[in-house]
N, C-alpha and C positions, 0 to 999 in steps of 0.2 A: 378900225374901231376908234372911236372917240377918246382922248385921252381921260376925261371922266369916265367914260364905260368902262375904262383900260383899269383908272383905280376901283371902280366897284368891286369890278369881277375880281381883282386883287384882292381887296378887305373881305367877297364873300368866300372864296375859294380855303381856306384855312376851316373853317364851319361845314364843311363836307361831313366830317366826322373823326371824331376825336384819338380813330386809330390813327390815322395821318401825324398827328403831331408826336402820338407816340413812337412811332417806327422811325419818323425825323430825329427825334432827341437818340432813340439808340442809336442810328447811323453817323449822326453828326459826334456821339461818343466815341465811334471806331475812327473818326475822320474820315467820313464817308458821306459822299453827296448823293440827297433822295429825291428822285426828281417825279410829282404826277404827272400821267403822261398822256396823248393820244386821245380816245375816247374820254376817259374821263374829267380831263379840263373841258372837252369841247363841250360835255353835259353840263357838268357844274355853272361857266361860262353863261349855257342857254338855259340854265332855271333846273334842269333834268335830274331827278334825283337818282340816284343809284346805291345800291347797298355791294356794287363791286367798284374795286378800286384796284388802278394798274399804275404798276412803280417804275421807271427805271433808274440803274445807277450804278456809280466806278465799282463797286464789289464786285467780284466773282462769284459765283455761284455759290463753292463753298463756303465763303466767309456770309454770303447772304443767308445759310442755312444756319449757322454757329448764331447769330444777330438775330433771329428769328425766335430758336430755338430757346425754353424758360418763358417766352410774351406769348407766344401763339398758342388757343388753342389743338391746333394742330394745323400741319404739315406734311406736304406732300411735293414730291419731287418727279411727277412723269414727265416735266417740261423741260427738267433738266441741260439735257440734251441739247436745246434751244438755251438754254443760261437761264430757263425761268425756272421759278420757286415759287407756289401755291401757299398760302395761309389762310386760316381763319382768325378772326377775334371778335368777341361778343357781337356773333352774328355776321358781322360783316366779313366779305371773304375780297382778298387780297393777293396778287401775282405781280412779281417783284423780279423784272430782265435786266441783268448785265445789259449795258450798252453793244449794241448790236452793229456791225459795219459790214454787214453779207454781199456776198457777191454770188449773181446768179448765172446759171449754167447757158439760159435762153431756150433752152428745150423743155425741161418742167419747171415746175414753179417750187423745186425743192431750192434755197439756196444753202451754198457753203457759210457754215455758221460760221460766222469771225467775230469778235467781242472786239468793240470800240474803246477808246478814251474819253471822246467829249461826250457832250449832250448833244450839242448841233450836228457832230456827224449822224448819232442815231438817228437825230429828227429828222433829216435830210432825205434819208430812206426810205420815211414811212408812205404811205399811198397817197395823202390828201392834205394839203395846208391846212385846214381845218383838223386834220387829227395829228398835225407834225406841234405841238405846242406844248412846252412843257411848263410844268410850276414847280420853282424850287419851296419845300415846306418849309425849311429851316430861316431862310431869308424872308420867305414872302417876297421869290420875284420869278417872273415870269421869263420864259423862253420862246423867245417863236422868230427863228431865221427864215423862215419861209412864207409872213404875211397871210398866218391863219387869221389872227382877228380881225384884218381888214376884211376878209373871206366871210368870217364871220357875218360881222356889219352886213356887207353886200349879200348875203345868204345863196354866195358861190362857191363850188366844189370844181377845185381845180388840184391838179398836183406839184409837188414842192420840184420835181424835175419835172422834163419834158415830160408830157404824157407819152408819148413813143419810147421811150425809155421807162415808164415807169409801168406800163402794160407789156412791155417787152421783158421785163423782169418778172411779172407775174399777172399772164392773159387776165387772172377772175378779178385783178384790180376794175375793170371792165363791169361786169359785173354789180360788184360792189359798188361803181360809180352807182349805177342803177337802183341798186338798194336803198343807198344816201339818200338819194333824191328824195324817194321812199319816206326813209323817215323822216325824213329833216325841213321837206318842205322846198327844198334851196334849187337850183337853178344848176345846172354843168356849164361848167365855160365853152365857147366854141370852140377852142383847140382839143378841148379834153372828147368834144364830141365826135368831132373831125378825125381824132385819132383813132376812136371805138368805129366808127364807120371802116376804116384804111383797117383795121384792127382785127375786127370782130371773130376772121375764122381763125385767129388763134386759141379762141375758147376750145379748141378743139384737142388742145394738151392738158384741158383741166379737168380731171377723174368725176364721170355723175356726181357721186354723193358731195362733193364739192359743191356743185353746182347748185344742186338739190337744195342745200341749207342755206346758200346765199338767197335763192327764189322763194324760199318760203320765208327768210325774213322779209323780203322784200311785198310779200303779198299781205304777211300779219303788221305791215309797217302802217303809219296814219296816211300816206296818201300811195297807195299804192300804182293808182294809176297813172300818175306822175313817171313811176318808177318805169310803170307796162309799159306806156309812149315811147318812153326815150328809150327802152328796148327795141322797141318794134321801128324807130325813127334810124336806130343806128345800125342795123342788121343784129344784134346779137340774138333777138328772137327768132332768127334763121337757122343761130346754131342752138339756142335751149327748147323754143317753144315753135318751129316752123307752122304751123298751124295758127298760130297767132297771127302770123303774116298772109299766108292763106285766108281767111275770114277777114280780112280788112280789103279784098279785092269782091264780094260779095254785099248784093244790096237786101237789103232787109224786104222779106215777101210785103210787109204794110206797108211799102214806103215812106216810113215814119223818121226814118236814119239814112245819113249819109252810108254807109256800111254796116254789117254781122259784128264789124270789131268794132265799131263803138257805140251800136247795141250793147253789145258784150261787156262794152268799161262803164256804161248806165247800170245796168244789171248790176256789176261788180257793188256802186256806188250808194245802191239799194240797196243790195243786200246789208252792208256795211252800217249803214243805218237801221238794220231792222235786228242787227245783234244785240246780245246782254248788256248794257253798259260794265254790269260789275264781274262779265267775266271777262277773260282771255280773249283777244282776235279767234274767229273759228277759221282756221286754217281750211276745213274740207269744205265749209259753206263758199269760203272767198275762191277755193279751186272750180269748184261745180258753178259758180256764180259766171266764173269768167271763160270757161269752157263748154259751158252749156248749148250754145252751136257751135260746136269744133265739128258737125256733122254735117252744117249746110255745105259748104264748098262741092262735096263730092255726090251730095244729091240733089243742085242745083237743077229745075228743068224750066225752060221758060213756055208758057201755055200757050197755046193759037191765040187765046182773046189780048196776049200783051203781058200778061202776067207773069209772077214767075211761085215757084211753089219748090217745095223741101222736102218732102214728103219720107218720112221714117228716119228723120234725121238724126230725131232723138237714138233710134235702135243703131244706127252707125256710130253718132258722137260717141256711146256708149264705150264700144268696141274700140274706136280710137283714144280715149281718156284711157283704157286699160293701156293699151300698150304704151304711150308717151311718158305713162307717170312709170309702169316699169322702168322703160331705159331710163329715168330718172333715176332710179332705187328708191321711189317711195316705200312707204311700209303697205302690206299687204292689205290691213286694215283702210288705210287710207284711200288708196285704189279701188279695193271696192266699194267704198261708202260713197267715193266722187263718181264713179262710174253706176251706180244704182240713180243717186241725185237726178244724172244727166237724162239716164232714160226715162224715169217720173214725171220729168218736169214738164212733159205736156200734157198727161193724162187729164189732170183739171179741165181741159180747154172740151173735154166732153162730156161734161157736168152739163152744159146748156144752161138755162135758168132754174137746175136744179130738179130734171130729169132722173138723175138718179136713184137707182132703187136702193132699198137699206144694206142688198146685198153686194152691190158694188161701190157704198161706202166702204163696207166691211172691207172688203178685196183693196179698195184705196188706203185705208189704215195697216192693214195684214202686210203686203208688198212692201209699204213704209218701213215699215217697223220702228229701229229706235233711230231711223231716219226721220220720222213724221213732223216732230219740230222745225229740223233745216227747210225741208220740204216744202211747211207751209212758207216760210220767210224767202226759199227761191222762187217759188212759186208766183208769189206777190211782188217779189222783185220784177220777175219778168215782164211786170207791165209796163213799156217804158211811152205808150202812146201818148202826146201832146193832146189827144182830145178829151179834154178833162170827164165833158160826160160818160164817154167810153171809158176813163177809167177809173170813174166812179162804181161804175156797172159793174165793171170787173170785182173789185172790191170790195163793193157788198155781195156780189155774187159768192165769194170765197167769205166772208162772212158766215153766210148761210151755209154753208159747205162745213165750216168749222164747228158751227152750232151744234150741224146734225153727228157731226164724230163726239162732239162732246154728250150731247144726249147718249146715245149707243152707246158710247164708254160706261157712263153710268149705269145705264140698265146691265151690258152684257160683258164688262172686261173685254174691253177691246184689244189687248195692249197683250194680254194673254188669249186669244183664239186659241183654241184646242176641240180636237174634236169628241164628242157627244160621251162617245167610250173610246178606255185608254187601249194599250197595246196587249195586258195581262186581258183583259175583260174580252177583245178580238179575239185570241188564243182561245181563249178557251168558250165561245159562244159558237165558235166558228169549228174547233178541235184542229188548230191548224198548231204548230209546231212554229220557232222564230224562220223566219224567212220573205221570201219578199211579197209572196200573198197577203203578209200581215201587213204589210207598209203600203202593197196598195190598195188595202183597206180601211187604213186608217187615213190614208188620201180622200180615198172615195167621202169616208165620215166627213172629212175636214170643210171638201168642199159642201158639203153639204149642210155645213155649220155657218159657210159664210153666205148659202143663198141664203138661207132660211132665218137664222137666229141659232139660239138654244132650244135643244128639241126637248122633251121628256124623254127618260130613259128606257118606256116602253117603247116608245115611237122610234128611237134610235134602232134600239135590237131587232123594231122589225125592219127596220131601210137595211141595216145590215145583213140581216138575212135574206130579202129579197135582191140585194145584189149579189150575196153568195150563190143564190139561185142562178142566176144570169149568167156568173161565172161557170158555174159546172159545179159549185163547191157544195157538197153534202154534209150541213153544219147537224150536229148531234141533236137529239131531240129535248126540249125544254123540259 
């Protein structure tokens, strides 16, 4: 970095927020050096604001606790153990490590905690020259043995050791490369790449839920596909996502892509632009986005006329999304919100020019549920044709497709379906007792609310009685 950048980001880095200078003045009272560290120079540095801040410094633990303790709103110690110390104050929340000089086993990625002296040993440690940089508060001077802000500058992510050594200390650094990339925009240097290739099946000692949280920052990060690539380029998506890798050996049935898998990071890229601006990344939109043929591969057939076709891809991807995100340990919710997505997401495509009856909107809304949102946004994603007029077509097609659920909603409460009569009013039209006569009756109603509409409640009572008829069921006399 520029030695003017160098003094910028010097004169801005103090203006982080005003706890900073306060936890500086108490530690520098005990003669105690407080140094920010890691992440949050590397933000401040690139403009990024954060309302968390990471400390290191010579205290021990319990003198960080006693130095704390009277300033902070509160305090917590589960990090302990690791030499870290949680706090809050006015909002801002704050995690303050003894100097750290660990040493790793090579088989997990637990290391032996050992408490440091310097700054520079800690920083030496850490995964990435860009997060090895420290700032003393009390000086106003900066740390960085390992040629983070050049890094910076260059918007390269490399490690302060060799990468063999510093993936060999903990495979998910690997990973976490991948994330970076992710959010930061930046580039991995070739050795760092070269290593994750030689590397990759060591992810194989990092416990799912590990894994799980490094992928899902790396999916709700600003360029995610950045991240995907350099997964799928280095083998690691052999050992998280093997299916990733699978759909990059498959040609997309419209010949419109070089491959499924970058079909698949268009999609991703789409979707991403048809999000909220003013919420959150949608984590289950960007999964079903980038999974949505995880099904071609294995239903793959190539036609007599040259072609090639997928045929119930969707109904496989489906089945495959459940179980991948399992051995992830996704949350259950999540699994099957991206696993319903996956199987949807071609229904539209039998819409035609709007073929559709009002009853198989309903059935398109119903199935949705409080899916219907992402649904329409993957849906629309999935057009990824270069022929503009095709997919203009498409899009007004879905248009009209949206109009007609928005009318229906109005007229019918879409959102709520339910059928004609409840489960007391079954019981007792029918004389039938709770059981499952009543359930497939109130099926029967149901569907028979999303051919038709809302019926009248005399009309209901007789559909129901002339299916109890059908049934054998001898409903009591009116």
């Amino acid at each position: 970095m520029s030695r003017s950048t160098h003094q910028n980001a010097v004169v801005e880095l103090p203006g982080i927020s005003p706890v900073a200078d306060e936890l500086a003045e108490r530690f520098a009272s005990a003669q105690r050096r407080l140094y920010l560290v890691g992440g949050s120079v590397r933000d401040a540095v690139l403009g990024r604001s954060s309302n968390d801040l990471d400390f290191t410094t010579d205290a021990r633990p319990e003198e960080i606790q006693r130095l704390l303790k009277g300033w902070a709103d509160a305090i917590w110690d589960t990090g302990i153990a690791f030499g870290t110390v949680g706090a809050t104050k006015n909002g801002v929340t704050v995690e303050i490590t003894t100097f750290r000089a660990d040493v790793y086993d090579g088989v997990t990625r637990n290391p032996e905690v050992t408490f440091g002296d310097t700054i520079e040993g800690d920083l030496v440690r850490r995964d990435f020259t860009v997060n090895a940089m420290a700032y003393d508060v009390a000086k106003r001077e900066f740390v960085d043995p390992t040629g983070g802000m050049a890094a910076l500058e260059a918007r390269v992510l490399d490690t302060p050791a060799t990468p063999q050594q510093s993936f060999g200390d903990d495979p998910l650094r690997m990973l976490r490369a991948a994330r970076f990339v992710a959010q930061l925009g930046f580039t991995a240097a070739p050795r760092v790449v070269e290593a994750m290739r030689s590397m990759a099946p060591q992810l194989t000692r990092i416990t799912p839920e590990r894994v799980q949280a490094e992928l899902s920052k790396l999916l709700c990060a600003a360029h995610p596909r950045q991240g995907i690539e350099l997964m799928v380029d280095t083998g690691l998506a052999d050992i998280v996502l093997p299916e990733l890798t699978a759909m990059k050996l498959e040609i997309d049935e419209h010949h419109q892509h070089k491959d499924v898998f970058h079909h698949s990071l268009v999609v991703l890229d789409q979707a991403i632009d048809l999000e909220d601006d003013d919420l959150s990344p949608d984590l289950v939109l960007r999964l079903a986005a980038l999974l949505h043929d995880i099904g071609k591969p294995a239903t793959r057939r190539f036609e007599s006329g040259g072609g090639v076709s997928f045929h119930h891809h969707e109904v496989v991807g489906a089945k495959m999304v459940r179980k991948r995100l399992r051995a992830l340990r996704y949350s259950k919710e999540i699994i099957e919100d991206v696993a319903k997505l996956v199987y949807l997401h071609l229904r539209f495509h039998g819409y035609g020019n709007g073929e559709w009856t009002d009853s198989a909107v309903r059935r398109y809304v119903t199935d949705a549920g409080h899916l219907l949102t992402r649904l329409h946004k993957l849906v629309r994603a999935d057009c990824t044709t270069r022929n503009k007029r095709k997919a203009n077509a498409l899009q007004r097609t879905y248009d009209s497709l949206e109009e007609r659920i928005a009318r229906l909603a109005a007229e019918e409460d879409l959102a709520r379906v339910r059928p004609d009569l409840d489960g007391n009013e079954i019981m007792k039209l029918l004389g039938l007792p709770p059981g499952p006569q009543v359930g497939a009756a109130w099926k029967f109603l149901k569907e028979l609310r999303l051919d038709r509409g809302p019926l009248e409640h005399d009309e209901a009572v007789a559909e129901l009685r002339e299916w109890a008829r059908i049934q054998g069921i001898t409903p009591p006399a009116l």
